[in-house]
PyMOL CGO cylinders between C-alpha atoms (Angstrom):
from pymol import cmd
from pymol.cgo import CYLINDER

trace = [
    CYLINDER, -42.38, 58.61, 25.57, -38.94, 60.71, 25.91, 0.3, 1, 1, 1, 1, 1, 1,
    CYLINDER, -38.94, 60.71, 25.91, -36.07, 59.01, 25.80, 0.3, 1, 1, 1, 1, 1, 1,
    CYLINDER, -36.07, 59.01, 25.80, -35.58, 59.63, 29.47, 0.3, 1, 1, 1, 1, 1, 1,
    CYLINDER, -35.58, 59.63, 29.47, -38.67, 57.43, 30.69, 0.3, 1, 1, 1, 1, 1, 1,
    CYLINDER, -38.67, 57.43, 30.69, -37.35, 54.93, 28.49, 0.3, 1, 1, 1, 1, 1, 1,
    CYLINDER, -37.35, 54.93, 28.49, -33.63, 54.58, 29.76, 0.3, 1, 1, 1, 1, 1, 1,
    CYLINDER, -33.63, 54.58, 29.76, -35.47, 54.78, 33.10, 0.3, 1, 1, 1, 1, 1, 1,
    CYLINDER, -35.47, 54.78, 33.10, -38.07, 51.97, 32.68, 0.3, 1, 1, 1, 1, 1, 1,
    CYLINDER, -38.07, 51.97, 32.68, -35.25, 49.83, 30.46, 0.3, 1, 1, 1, 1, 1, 1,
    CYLINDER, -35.25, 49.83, 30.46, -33.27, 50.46, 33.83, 0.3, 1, 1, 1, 1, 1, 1,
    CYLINDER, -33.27, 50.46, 33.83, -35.79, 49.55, 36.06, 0.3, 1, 1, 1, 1, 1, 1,
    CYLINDER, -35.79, 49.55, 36.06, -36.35, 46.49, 33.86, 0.3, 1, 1, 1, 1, 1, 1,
    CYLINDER, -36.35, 46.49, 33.86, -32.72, 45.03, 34.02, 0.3, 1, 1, 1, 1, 1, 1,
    CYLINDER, -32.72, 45.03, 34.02, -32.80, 45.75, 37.84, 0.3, 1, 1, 1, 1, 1, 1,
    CYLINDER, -32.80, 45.75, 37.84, -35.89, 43.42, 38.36, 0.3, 1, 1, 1, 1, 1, 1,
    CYLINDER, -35.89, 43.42, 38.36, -34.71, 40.82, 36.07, 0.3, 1, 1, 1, 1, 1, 1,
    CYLINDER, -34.71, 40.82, 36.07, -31.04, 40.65, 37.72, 0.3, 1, 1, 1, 1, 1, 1,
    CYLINDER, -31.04, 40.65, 37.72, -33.13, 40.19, 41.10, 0.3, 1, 1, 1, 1, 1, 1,
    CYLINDER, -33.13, 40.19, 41.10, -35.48, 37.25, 40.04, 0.3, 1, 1, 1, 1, 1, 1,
    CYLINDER, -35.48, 37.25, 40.04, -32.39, 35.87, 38.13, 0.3, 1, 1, 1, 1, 1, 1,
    CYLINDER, -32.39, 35.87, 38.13, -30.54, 36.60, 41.60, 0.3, 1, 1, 1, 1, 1, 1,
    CYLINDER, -30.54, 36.60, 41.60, -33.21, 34.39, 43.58, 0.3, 1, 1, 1, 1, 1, 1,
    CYLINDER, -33.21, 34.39, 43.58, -33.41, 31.73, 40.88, 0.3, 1, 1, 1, 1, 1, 1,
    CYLINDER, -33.41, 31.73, 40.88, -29.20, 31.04, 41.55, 0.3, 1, 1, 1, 1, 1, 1,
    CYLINDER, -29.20, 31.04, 41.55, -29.80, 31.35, 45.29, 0.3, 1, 1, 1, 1, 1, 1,
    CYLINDER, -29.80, 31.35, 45.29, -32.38, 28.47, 45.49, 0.3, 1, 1, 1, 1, 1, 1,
    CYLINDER, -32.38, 28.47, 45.49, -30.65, 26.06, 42.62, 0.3, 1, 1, 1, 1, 1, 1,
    CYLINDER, -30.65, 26.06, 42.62, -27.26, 26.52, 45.02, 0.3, 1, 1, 1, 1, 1, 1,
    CYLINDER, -27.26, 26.52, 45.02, -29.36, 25.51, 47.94, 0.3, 1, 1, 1, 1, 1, 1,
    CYLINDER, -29.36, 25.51, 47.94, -30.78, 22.71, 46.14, 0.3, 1, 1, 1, 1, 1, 1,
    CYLINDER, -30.78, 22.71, 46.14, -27.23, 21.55, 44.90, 0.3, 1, 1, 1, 1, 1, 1,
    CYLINDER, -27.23, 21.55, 44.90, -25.76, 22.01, 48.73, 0.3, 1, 1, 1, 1, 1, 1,
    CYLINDER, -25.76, 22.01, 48.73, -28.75, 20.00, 49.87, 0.3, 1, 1, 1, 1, 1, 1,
    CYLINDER, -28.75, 20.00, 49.87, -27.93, 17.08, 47.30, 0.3, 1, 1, 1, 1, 1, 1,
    CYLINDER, -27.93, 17.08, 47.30, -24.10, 16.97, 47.87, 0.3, 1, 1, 1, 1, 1, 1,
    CYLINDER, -24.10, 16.97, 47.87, -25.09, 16.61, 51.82, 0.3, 1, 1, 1, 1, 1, 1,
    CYLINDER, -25.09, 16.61, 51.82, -27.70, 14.01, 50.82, 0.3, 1, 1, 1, 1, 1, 1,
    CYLINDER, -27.70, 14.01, 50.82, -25.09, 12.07, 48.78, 0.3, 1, 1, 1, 1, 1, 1,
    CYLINDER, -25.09, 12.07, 48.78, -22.51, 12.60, 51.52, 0.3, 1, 1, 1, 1, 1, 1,
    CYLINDER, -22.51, 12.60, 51.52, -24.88, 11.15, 54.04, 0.3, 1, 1, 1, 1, 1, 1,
    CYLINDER, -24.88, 11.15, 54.04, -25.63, 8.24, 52.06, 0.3, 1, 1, 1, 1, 1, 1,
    CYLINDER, -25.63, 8.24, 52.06, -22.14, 7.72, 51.43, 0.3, 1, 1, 1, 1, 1, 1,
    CYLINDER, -22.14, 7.72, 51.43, -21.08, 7.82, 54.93, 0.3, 1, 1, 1, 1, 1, 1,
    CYLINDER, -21.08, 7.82, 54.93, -24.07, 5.19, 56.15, 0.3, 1, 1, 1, 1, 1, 1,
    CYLINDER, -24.07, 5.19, 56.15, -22.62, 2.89, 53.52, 0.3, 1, 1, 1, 1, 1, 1,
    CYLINDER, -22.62, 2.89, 53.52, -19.94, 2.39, 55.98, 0.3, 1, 1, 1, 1, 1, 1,
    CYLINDER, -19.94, 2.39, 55.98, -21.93, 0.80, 58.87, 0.3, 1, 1, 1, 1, 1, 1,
    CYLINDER, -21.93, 0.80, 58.87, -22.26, -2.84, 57.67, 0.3, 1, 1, 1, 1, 1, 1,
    CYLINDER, -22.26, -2.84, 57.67, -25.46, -3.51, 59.43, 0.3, 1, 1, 1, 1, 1, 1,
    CYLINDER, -25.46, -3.51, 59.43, -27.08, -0.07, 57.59, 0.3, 1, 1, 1, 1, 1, 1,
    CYLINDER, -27.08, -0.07, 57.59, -25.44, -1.31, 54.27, 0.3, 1, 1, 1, 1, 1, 1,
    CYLINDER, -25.44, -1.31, 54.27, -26.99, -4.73, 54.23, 0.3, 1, 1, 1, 1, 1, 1,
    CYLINDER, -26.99, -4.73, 54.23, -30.34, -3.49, 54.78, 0.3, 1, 1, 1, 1, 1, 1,
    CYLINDER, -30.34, -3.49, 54.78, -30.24, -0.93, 51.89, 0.3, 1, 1, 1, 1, 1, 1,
    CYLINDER, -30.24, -0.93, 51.89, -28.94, -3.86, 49.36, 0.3, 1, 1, 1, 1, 1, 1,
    CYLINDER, -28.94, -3.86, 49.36, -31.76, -6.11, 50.67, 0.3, 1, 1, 1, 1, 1, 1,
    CYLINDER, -31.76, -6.11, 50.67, -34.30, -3.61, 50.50, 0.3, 1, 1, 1, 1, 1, 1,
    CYLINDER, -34.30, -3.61, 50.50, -33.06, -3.36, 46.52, 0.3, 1, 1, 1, 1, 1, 1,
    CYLINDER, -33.06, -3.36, 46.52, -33.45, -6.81, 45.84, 0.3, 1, 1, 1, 1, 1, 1,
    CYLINDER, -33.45, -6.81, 45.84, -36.88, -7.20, 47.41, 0.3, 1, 1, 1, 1, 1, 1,
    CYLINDER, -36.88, -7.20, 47.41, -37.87, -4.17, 45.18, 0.3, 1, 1, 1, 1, 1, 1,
    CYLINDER, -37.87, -4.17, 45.18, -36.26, -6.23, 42.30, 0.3, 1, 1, 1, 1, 1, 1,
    CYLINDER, -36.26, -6.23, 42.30, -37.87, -9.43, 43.45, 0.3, 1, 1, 1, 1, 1, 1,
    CYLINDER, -37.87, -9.43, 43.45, -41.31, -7.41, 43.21, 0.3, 1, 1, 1, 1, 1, 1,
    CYLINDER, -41.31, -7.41, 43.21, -40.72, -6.32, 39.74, 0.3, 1, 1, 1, 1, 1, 1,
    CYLINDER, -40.72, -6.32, 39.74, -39.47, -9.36, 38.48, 0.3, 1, 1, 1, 1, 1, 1,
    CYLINDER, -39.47, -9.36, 38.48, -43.14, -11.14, 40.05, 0.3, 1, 1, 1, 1, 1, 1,
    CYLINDER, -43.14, -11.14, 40.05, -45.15, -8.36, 38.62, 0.3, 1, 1, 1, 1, 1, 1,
    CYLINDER, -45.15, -8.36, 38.62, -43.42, -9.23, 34.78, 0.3, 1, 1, 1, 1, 1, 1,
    CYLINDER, -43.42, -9.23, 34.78, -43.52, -12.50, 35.41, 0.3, 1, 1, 1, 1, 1, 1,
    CYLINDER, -43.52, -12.50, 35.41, -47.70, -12.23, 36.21, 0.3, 1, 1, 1, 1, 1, 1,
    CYLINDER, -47.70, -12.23, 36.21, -47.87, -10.06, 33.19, 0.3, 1, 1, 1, 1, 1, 1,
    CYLINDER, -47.87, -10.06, 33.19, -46.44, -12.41, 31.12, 0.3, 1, 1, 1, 1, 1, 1,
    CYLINDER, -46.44, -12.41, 31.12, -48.67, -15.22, 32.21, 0.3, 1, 1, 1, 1, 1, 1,
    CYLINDER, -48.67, -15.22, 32.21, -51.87, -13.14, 31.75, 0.3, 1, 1, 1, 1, 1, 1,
    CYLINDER, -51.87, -13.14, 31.75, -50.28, -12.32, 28.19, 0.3, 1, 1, 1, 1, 1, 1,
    CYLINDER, -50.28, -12.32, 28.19, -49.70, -16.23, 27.25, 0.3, 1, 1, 1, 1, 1, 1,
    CYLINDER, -49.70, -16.23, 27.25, -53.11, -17.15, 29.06, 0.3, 1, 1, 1, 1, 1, 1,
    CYLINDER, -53.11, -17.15, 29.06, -54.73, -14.49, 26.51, 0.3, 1, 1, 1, 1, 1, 1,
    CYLINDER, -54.73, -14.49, 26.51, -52.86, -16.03, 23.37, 0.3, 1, 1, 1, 1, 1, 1,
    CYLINDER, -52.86, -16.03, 23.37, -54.21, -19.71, 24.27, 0.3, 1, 1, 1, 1, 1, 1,
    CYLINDER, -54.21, -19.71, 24.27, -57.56, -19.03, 24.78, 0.3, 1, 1, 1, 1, 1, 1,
    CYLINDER, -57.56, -19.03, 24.78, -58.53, -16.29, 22.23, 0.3, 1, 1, 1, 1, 1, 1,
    CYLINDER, -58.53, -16.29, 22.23, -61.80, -14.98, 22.78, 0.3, 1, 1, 1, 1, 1, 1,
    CYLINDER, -61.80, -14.98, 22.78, -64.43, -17.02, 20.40, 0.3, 1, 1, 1, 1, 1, 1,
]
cmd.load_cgo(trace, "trace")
């Protein structure tokens, strides 16, 4: 291999990898236009009382949910501790 064919192919190299690297920055801007839009919406819905109440209830029946599931656990874990198995 001349040196030549090996500027060429190092060439060739750097002009692939600056494309792919070129594509790579074009989709994570997209993503992070997409996610400032997202939190922008969100943001702006906040405002509307009625929307705004029934995002904060929504997050306390999730936490109401949790809370039952530990709460179940819990009992199945003191129910196992009474009666150990003979």
């Amino acid at each position: 291999m001349g040196i030549k064919s090996f500027f060429k192919n190092a060439f060739s190299d750097m002009k692939k990898s600056a494309k792919a690297q070129h594509e790579v920055d074009k989709a994570n801007l997209n993503a992070a236009k997409a996610e400032s839009k997202a939190q922008w919406e969100e943001a702006k819905a906040m405002g509307d009382p009625k929307r705004r109440d029934a995002v904060m209830q929504a997050q306390r029946d999730e936490q109401i949910a949790k809370a039952e599931e530990r709460k179940a656990a819990a009992e199945a874990r003191i129910a196992a501790a009474q009666n150990p198995k003979q």
